[in-house]
N, C-alpha and C positions, 0 to 999 in steps of 0.2 A: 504493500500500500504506500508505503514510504517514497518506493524509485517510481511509483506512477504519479504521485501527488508533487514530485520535485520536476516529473517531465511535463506534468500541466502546466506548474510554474514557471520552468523556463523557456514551454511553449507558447505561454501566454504574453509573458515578459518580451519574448522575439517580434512579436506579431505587433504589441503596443509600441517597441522601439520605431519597428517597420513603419508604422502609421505614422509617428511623428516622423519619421527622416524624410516620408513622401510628402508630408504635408508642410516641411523645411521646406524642400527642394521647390516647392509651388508656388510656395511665399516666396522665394525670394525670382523664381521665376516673374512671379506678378511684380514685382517688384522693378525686375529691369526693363518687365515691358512699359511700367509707369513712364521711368526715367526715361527712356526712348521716347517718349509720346512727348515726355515735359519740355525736352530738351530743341523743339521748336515746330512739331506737329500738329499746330494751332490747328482748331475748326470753328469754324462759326456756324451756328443756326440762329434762322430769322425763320419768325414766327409771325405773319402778317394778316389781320384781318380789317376786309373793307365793312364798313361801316356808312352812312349817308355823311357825306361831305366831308368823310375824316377816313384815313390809315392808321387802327392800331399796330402796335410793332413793338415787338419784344426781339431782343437780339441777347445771344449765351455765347460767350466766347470760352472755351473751352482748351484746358492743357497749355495753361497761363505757365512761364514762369515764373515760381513762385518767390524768384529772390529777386525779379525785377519789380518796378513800379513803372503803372502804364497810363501814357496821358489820352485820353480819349478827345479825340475830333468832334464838335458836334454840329449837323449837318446846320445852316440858317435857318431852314425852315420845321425845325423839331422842335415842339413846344411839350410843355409837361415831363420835362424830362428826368427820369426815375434811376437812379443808378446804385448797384449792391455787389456784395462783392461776394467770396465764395461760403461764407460765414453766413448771408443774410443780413449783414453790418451795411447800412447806409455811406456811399464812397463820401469821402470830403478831398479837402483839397484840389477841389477841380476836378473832379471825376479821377482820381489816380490811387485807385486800394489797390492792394498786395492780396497774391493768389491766386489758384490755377484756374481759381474759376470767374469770368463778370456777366453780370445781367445788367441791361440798359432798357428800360420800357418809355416808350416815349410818343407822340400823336403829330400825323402831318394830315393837315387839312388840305382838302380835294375837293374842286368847285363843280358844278353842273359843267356839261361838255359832251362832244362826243368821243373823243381822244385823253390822254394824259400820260405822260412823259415824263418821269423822276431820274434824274440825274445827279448826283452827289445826295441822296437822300440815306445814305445808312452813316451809321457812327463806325469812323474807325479808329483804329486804336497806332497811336505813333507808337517806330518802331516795331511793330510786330508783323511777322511773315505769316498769312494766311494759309495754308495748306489746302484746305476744304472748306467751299461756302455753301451750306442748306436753306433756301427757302422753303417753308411750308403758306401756302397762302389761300387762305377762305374766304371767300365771294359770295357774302348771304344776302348782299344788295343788290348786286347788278342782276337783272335776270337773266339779260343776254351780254352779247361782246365776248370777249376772249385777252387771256393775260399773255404775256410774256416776255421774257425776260434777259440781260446778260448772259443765259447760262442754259445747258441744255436741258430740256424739261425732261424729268425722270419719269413723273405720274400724270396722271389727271382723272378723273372722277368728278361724274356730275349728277345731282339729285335735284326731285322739284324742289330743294330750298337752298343750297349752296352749291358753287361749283368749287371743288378741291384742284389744287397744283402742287404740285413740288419741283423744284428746280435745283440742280447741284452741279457744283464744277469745281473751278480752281478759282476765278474772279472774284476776288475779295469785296469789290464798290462795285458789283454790277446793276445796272440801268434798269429800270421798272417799265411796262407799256401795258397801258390798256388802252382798246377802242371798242365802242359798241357795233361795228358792223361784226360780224363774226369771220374769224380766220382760221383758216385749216393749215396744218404743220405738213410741209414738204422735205424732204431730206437732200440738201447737196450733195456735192463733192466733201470730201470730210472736211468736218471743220465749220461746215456752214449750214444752217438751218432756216430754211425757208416760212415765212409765216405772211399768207395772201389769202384773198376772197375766192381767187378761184384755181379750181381744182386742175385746170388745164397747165396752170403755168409753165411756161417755159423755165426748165431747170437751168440755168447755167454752168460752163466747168471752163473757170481758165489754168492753163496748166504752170503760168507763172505766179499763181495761191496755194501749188500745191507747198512748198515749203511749212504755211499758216497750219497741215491741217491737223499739228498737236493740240493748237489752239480752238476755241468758238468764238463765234458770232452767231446773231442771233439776225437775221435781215429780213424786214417787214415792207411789204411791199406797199407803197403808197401809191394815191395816183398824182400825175404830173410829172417833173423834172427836176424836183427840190430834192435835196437830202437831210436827214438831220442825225447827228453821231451822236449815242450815247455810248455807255461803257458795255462794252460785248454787246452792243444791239445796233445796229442801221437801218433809219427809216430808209426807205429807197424808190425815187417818183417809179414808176411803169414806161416812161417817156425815156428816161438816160438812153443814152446809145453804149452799145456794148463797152466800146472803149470807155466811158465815162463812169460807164457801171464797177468794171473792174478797178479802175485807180481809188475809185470810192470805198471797194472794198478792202482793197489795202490801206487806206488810211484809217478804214475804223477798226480794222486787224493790230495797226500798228499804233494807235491812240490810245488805245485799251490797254497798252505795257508800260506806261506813264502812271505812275504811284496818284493819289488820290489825293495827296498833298502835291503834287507838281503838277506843272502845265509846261506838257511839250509846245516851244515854238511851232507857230504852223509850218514856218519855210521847213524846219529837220523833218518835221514830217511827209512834207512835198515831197523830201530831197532822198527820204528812204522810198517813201513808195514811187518815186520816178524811179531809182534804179531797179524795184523788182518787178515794172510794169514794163520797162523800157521806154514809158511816153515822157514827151516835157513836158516838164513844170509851166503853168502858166505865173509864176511866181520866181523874178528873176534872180533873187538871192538862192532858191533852190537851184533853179541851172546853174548858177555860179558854181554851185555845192558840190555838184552831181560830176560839173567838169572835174573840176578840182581831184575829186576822188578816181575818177576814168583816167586824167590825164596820170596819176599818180600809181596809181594800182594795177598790176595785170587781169587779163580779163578771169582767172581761175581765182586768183583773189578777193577780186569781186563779189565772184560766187560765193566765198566760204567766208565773206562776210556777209551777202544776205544771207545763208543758211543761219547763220550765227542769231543775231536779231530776230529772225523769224519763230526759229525754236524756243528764243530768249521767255522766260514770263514773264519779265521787269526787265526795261531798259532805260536809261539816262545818258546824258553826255558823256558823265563820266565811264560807264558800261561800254559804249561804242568806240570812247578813244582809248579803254582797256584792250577791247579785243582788236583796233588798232595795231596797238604794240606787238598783240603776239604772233598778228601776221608778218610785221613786218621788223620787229623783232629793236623797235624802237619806237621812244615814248612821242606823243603829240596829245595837242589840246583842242583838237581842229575841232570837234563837236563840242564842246565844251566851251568854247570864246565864241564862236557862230548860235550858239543857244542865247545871249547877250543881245537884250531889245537895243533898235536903235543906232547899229552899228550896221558898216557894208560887209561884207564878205571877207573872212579869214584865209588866209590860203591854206594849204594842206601842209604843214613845216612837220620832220619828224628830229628830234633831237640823240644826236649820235651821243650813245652813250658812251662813249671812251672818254679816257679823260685827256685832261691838256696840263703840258708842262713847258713852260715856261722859261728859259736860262736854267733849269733846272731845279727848279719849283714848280710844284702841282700848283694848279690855279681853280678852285672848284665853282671860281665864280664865273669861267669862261666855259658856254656850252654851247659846242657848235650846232649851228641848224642847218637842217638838209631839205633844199626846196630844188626836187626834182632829181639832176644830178649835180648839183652846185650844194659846193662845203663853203656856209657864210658862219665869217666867226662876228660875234657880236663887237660892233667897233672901239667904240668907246671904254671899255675894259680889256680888252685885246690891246689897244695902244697902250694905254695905260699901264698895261702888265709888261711891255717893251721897252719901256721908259716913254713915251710920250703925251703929252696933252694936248687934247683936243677940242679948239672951237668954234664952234658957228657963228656963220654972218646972220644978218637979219633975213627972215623969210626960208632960210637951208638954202640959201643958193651958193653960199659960201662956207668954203670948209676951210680952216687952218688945224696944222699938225707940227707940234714942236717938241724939236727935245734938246738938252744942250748943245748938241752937235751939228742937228740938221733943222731945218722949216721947210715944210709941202703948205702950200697955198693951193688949194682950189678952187676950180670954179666950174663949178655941178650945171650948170647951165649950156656952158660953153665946151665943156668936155676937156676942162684945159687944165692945166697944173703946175704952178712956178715954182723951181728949186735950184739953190745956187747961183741965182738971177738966168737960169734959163726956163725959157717955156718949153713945154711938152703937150702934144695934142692926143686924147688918148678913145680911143676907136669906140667906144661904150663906158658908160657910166659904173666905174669901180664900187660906188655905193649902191645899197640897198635900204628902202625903208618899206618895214613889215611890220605891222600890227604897231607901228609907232615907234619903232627899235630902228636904227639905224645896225645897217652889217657890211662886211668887206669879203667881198669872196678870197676864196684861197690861193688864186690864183696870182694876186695880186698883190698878197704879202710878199712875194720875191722881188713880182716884176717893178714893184714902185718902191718897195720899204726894204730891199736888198735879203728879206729875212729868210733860214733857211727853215725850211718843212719836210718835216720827216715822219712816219706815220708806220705803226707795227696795230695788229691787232685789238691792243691796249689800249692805246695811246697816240695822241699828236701832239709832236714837238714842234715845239718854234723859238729860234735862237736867232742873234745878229752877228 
């Protein structure tokens, strides 16, 4: 009785370990899948009901981290607006609690109409990367019409008292539409969802959007010749001509990878969807763009920068003059200065990244720029760094260069140069001015300023 009652025991004992080491191993299994999710697998659900002349709307932003603090956006036109955090604690400070979890409840008013079109109408949250956006949206008011949205519709369900949607994708601020004429859902080419009165529609397929079609849009068919962009949605007249149709869609493709706090320039946007259409800009700071970029870049280049952008989910200036660089394996600010209201056209400069040395001193404040096949080193610190000072007549029509031993007088006008009391006539203008910067090409450091230039993979030298 003894050896059976000790084999219960330490059969029993095995089986209790058992269950705890399995129910270890789950916990902490649960556990890395949390931290995975926290670590920037943000979702959002929106929860949207119509109502007579108002949008309730509740929005759960979900899998916060929880050591940040998040400042939330709040659209203009959201009134009532309710904010909690994952506790149930009322946010202060401006909408910014700590926590994986926030709730936002808040109402936007909606006037009589046969149309309606919300555009910046969710609260977003700065700093945070959206992974997944959920709309659910209940329609116990309108009897007829049809919703839709930024995003591809998942569901729909309709009863005599509400009609159900749900919408989900990746577009964190996508665009609201309703109109009461009713629209029936057509399926593009991928990427694109068709929303029109009639069933016959011509489907379109250009094959210069197939790059988009990771991406959605959401294209409602209007009638006439107007367009209007919201986020992941295009009204689109019935009237565009084909051509007109397609550029259209590439720009509300590529409007929609602009954060919800930025506003892309129209011309960067001309200037990307001219190159993946192949049409011009009717906007001459985009042609400017578009040159710049063709004169600069091989045609394979080209390609694997729009590929780039197209797949991109968020793009900014600074994003485009990133991927810049690592086609061409050097930095520029070209989209980044031409994003800048108000100004003409930047050229496409990329900055060699070697360094410069000097009589044998590093100079890290001389960085050469490469515009086309021309090495311009920047003027005025480049002399500087050789011993010289330099300076201008009234208007830059005059240039002096002095150093104790030598004076170049110029004259940028005349193409002319006095040194030693002789004149010199010189076949092209040795200066550059770019983006406000005066430069000297390289070539020129020998043939005027005697200097030698010597150049290894590293580095360029320049000595007297």
């Amino acid at each position: 009785m003894k050896k059976v009652s000790f084999l219960l025991t330490t059969g029993l004992f095995i089986i209790i370990c058992g269950a705890f080491i399995w129910q270890w191993n789950a916990f902490q299994k649960n556990n890395v899948q949390l931290a995975a999710v926290s670590k920037g697998d943000i979702s959002l659900i929106v929860t949207v009901k119509v109502e007579q002349n108002e949008l309730q709307v509740k929005q759960t932003f979900e899998h916060l981290d929880v050591n940040q603090q998040y400042h939330a956006v709040i659209p203009a036109h959201a009134i009532e607006v309710k904010c909690t955090g994952a506790e149930g604690n009322t946010c202060k400070e401006g909408h910014k609690p700590k926590g994986d979890k926030m709730y936002f409840e808040y109402t936007i008013k909606s006037g009589p109409g046969l149309s309606m079109l919300l555009n910046d109408w969710m609260i977003a949250l700065k700093g945070a990367t959206i992974k997944k956006t959920r709309i659910e949206l209940v329609d116990q008011y309108y009897s007829r019409g049809t919703w839709s949205a930024g995003l591809p519709l998942k569901g729909y369900k309709q009863t005599e008292l509400l009609h159900y949607y749900v919408f989900e994708g990746a577009n964190s601020t996508p665009s609201l539409y309703w109109q009461e004429k009713p629209l029936v859902k057509l399926t593009g080419q991928k990427g694109i969802d068709y929303y029109t009165t009639q069933k016959e529609q011509v489907i379109y397929k250009f094959d210069s959007l197939e790059s988009f079609s990771d991406n959605h849009l959401s294209v409602v068919i209007i009638d006439g010749q107007r367009t209007v962009r919201g986020n992941g949605l295009l009204l689109a007249g019935n009237e565009l001509t084909d051509k007109e149709f397609e550029q259209e869609l590439a720009l509300a493709f590529l409007s929609s990878k602009f954060g919800a706090d930025e506003e892309a320039a129209e011309w960067i946007l001309e200037a990307l969807a001219s190159l993946v259409t192949k049409q011009k800009s009717e906007n001459e700071k985009s042609r400017a763009m578009v040159d710049e970029l063709v004169k600069t870049l091989t045609p394979e280049e080209i390609a694997f920068f729009i590929t780039y952008f197209s797949k991109q989910g968020h793009i900014d200036g600074n994003s485009l003059d990133g991927y810049l660089l690592s086609i061409k394996g050097m930095e520029t600010d070209f989209f980044s200065m031409n994003s800048q209201k108000g100004r003409g056209i930047f050229p496409l400069l990329f900055t060699d990244a070697r360094s410069v040395i000097v009589n044998g001193n590093e100079k890290k404040e001389l960085a050469v720029v490469i515009n086309g096949d021309q090495y311009l080193f920047p003027l005025v610190p480049t002399m500087n760094a050789l011993g010289y000072k330099t300076t201008f007549g009234p208007d830059f029509s005059t240039l002096e260069i002095t150093s104790a031993n030598n004076t170049y007088y110029f004259s940028l006008k005349n193409k002319t140069f006095i040194h030693d009391g002789q004149s010199f006539g010189l076949l092209e203008n040795p200066f550059q001015n770019l983006n406000g910067e005066w430069y000297l090409e390289k070539h020129w450091l020998n043939a005027i300023f005697k200097v030698q230039v010597s150049e290894s993979e590293e580095s360029i030298t320049l000595g007297l």
